[in-house]
N, C-alpha and C positions, 0 to 999 in steps of 0.2 A: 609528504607526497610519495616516497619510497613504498609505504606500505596502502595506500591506497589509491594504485593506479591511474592519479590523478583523478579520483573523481570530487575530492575538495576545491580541484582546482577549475574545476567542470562546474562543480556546486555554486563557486564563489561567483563565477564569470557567469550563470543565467540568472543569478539572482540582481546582480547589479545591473546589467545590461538588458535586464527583458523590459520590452516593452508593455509598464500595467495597465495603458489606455485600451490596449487590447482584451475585453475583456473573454475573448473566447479563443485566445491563444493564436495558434500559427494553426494549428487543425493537426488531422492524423500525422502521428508522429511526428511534429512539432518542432520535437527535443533536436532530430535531426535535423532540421532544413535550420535551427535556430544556431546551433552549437557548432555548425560547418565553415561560418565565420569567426570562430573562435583560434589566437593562433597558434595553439599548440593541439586542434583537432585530427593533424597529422601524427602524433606524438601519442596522444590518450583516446582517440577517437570521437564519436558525435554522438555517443548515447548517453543519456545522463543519471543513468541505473538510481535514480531515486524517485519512489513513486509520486514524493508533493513536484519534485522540481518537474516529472513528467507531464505531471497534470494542469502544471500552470503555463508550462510553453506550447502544449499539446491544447486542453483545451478553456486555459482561463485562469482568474481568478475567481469567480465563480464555481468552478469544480472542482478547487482548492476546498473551497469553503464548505461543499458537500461530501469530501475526502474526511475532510476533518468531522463534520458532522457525522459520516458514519464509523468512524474509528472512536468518536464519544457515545454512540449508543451502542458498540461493541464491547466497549469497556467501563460504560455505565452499566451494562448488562451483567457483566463477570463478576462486576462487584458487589450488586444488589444480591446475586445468588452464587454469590463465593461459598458459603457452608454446603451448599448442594452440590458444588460443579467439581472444585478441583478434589480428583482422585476419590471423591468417598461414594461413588457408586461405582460397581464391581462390571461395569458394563464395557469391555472392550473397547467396542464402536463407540461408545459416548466418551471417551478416555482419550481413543484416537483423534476422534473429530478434537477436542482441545487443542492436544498438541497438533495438529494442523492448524487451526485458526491462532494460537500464540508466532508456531514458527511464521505463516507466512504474514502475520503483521510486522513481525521483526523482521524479516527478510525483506518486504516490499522497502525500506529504509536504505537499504544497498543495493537494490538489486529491483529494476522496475516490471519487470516479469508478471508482476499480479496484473497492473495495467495494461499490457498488450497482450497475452494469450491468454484463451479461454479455460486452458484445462487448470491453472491458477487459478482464476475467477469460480471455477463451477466447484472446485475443491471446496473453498474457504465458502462459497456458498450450501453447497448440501452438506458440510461441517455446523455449519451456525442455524442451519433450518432443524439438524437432527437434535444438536443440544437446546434450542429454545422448544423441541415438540417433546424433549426427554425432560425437561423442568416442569414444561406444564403436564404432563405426566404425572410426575412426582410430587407434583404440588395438589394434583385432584387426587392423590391416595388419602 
């Protein structure tokens, strides 16, 4: 817990305690109204910086389950067209956009930021628009 600001302990306490009859959560942010009854919320706060644990107090089980779903066609995606993607096109932009779309999937794991602001979202979206229209690019040469 030392090294992560209690949010294992934030982690443990919504997954045992959420209510999963709820299938569409607590609503906009969620995490808050849910984790304010938690009793060390004074101590580590009420945000629960993990974007599945966001998504299921926020808005369901269900938007878990399309979380997940598009984290598997992101990464069914990279891996079908791994000999084209990482590093061996000489294209800046197409280079950068990866490392944006790896960081902020790793990132969204600590830190729920993808989920609530847009400039996150629209990142990792014009990221994964430019590398799936630079494959089919490279795929019609």
């Amino acid at each position: 817990e030392a090294h992560s600001s209690g949010r294992t302990e934030l982690w443990t306490y919504a997954i045992k305690k959420n209510n999963y009859n709820k299938i569409f959560g607590y609503g906009t942010q969620g995490d808050r109204f849910f984790l304010k009854k938690f009793e060390k919320s004074k101590i580590y706060g009420n945000n629960s910086s993990n974007i599945f644990i966001y998504t299921l107090l926020s808005s369901g089980v269900i938007s878990v389950i399309i979380l997940l779903l598009f984290y598997y066609v992101v990464f069914n995606f990279f891996f079908r067209n791994r000999k084209k993607i990482f590093f061996k096109n000489n294209s800046l932009y197409f280079n950068f956009s990866i490392v944006c779309i790896i960081f902020l999937l790793i990132r969204s794991n600590f830190e729920n930021s993808f989920g609530l602001f847009s400039l996150d979202f629209l990142i990792m979206y014009l990221s994964l628009m430019y590398v799936i229209n630079s494959i089919k690019i490279i795929k019609a040469k």
